[in-house]
C-alpha positions as CSV (number, residue, x, y, z in Angstrom):
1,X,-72.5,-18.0,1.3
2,X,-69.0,-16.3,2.7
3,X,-68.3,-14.5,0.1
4,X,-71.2,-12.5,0.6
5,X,-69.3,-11.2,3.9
6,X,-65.9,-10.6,2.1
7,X,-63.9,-13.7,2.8
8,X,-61.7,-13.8,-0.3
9,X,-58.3,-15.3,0.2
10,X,-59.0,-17.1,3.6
11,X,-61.6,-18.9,2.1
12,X,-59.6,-22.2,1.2
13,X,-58.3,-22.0,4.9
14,X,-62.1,-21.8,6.3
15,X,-63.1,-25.1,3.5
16,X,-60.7,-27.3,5.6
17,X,-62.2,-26.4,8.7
18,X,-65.2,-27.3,7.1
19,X,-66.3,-23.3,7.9
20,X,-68.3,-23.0,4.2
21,X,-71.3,-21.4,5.0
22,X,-73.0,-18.6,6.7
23,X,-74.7,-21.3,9.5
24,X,-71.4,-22.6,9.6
25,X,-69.5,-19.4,10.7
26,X,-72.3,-18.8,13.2
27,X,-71.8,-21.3,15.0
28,X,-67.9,-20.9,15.4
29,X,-68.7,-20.7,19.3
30,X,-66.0,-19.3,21.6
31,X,-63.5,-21.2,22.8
32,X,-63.1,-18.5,25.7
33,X,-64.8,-15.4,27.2
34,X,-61.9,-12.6,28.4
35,X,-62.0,-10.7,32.0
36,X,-60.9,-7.6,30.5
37,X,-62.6,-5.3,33.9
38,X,-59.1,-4.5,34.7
39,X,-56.1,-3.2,32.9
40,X,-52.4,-5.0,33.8
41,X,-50.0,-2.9,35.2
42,X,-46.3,-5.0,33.9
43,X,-45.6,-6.7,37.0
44,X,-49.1,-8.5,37.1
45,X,-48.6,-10.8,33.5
46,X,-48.2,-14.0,34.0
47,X,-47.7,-16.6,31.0
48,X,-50.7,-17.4,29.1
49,X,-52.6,-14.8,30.8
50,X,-55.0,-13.2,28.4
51,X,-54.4,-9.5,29.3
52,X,-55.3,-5.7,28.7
53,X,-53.7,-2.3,28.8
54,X,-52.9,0.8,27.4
55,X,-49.4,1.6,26.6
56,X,-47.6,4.1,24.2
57,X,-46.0,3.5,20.9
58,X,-42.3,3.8,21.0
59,X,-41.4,1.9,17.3
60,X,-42.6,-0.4,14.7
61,X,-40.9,-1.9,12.1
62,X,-42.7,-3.9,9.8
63,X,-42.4,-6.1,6.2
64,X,-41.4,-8.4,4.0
65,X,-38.4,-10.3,5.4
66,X,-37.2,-13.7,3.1
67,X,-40.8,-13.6,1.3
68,X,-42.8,-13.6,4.7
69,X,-44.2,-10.5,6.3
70,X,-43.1,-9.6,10.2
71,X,-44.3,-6.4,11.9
72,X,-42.9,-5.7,15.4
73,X,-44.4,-2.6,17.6
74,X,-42.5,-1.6,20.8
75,X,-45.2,-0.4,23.2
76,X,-44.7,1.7,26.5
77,X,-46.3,0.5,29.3
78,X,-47.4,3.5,32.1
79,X,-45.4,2.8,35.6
80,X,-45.1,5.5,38.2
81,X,-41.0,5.2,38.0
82,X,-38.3,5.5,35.3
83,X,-37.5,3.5,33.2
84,X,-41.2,2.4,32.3
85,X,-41.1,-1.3,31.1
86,X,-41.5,-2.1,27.6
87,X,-43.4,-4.9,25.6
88,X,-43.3,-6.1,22.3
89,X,-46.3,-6.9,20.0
90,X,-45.8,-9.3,16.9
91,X,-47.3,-9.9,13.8
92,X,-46.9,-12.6,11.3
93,X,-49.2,-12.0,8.9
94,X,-50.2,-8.5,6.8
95,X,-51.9,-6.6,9.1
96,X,-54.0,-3.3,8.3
97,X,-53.8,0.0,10.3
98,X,-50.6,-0.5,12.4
99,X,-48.8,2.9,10.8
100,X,-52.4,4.5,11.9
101,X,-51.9,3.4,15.7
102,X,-48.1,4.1,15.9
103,X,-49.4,7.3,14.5
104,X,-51.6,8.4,17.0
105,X,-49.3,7.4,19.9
106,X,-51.7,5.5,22.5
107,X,-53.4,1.9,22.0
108,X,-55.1,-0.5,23.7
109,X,-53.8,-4.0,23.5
110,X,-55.5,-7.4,24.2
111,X,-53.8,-10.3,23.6
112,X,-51.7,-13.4,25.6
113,X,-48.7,-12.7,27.3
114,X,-45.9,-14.3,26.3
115,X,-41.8,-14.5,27.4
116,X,-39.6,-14.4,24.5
117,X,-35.8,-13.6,25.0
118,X,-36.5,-12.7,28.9
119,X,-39.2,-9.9,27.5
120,X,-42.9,-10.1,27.6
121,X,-44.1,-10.6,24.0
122,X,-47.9,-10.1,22.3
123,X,-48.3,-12.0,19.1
124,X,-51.5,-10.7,17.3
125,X,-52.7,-9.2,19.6
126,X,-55.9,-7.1,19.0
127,X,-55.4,-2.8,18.9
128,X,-57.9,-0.2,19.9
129,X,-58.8,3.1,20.6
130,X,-57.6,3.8,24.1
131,X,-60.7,6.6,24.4
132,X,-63.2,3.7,23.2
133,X,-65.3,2.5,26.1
134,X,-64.5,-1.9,26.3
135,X,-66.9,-4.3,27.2
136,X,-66.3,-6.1,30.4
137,X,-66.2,-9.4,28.8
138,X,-64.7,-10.1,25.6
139,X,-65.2,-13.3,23.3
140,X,-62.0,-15.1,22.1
141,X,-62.9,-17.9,19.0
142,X,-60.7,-20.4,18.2
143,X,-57.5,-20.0,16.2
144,X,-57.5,-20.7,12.8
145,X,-54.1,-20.7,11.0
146,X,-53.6,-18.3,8.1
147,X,-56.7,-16.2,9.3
148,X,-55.7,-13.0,11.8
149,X,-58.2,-13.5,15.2
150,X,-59.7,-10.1,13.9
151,X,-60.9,-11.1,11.1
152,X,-62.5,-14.3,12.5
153,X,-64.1,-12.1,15.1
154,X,-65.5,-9.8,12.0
155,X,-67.0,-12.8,9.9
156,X,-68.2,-14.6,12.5
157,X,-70.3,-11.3,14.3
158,X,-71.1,-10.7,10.1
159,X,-72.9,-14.5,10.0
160,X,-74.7,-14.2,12.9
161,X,-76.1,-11.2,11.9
162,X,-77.2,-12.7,9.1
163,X,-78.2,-16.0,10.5
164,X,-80.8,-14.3,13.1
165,X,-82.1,-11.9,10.3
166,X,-83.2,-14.8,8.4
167,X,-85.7,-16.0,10.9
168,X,-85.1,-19.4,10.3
169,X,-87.8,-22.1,12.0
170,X,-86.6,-22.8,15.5
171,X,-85.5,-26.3,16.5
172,X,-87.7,-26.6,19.5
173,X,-91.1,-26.3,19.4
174,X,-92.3,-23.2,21.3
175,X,-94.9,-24.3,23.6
176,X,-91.4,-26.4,25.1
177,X,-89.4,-23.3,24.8
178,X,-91.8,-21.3,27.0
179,X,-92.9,-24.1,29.7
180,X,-88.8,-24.0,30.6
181,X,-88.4,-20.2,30.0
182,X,-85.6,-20.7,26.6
183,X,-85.2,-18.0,24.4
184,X,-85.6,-18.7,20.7
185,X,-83.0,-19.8,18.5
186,X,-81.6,-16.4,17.3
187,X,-81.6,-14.8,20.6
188,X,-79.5,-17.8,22.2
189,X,-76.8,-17.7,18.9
190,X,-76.8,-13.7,19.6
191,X,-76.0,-14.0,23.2
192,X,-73.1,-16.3,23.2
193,X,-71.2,-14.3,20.6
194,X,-72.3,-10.3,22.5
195,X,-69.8,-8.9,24.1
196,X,-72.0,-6.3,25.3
197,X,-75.2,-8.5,25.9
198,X,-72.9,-11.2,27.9
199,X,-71.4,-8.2,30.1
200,X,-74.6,-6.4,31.1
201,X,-75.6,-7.2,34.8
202,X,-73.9,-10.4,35.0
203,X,-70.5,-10.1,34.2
204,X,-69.5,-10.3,38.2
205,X,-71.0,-12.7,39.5
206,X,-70.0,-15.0,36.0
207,X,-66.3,-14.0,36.5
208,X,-65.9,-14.2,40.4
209,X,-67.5,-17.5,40.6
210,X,-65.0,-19.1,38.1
């Protein structure tokens, strides 16, 4: 069940969405895959734009406020002039490793741009390591409240593994698979949640068509 991968606490949050098993985790499809070829220089967001870049860490200030948890991190962007525009990414909910990545100094951030107060705003966005090679194309699942996108994107990848290691009987009968050339049941579920699988040789010709 989930709590072989570690669920714990967001498991009453995943019940409602009726998300209570390992099959049911698997097949939490994306609701999106991300162009994330190109980094976003500051004056190329646009609202709702799900964006990447690499900025610097300037400040964060982060917890407990009135009982809730709040974590803001100013972030750098790199411009050729002075002053170099600055972002803010927002947190709402206890996040792990943000003193690490203020820390080091340098970050990737993916997330959806947002105005907020006439400044371009992040909230939960996802943090990396700036030296870390990125797929081209990068799933994005659907949000479920009270459960950060990273750690949807962790049980999910966790279930599938699971799922396709189980060899479970395929639905279609395999003399059908092979007349119409479809891959088996564990391949397909692999594909539509690998970044890496989904961006190898066709990732251009997807992403300029659409």
């Amino acid at each position: 069940g989930p709590f072989q991968l570690g669920v714990g606490i967001h498991f009453p949050v995943l019940r409602e969405r009726d998300l209570v098993t390992l099959e049911d985790l698997a097949m939490l499809l994306p609701a999106a895959y991300l162009d994330l070829r190109h980094d976003r220089g500051h004056d190329e967001l646009c609202e709702g734009d799900t964006v990447t870049f690499v900025a610097t860490v300037r400040g964060l200030r982060q917890g407990f406020f009135g009982g809730r948890f709040s974590a803001s991190m100013e972030l750098e962007l790199d411009a050729p002039t002075e002053p170099k525009p600055r972002i803010v990414a927002r947190w709402f909910q206890p996040t792990g490793g943000l003193n690490q990545w203020a820390k080091d100094g340098r970050v990737r951030v993916i997330g959806t741009a947002r105005q907020h107060q006439g400044k371009w705003s992040f909230v939960h966005p996802q943090l990396r390591d700036p030296n870390q090679p990125m797929p081209p194309v990068a799933t994005r699942y659907p949000l479920i409240d009270g459960v950060p996108p990273a750690t949807i994107v962790k049980l999910v990848r966790a279930a599938v593994q699971r799922v396709c290691e189980a060899e479970r009987p395929d639905p279609l009968p395999e003399a059908l698979r092979v007349a119409h050339g479809l891959p088996g049941f564990a391949e397909a579920l692999a594909s539509v949640h690998d970044e890496d699988r989904r961006g190898r040789g066709h990732v251009d010709a997807d992403l300029d068509d659409h």
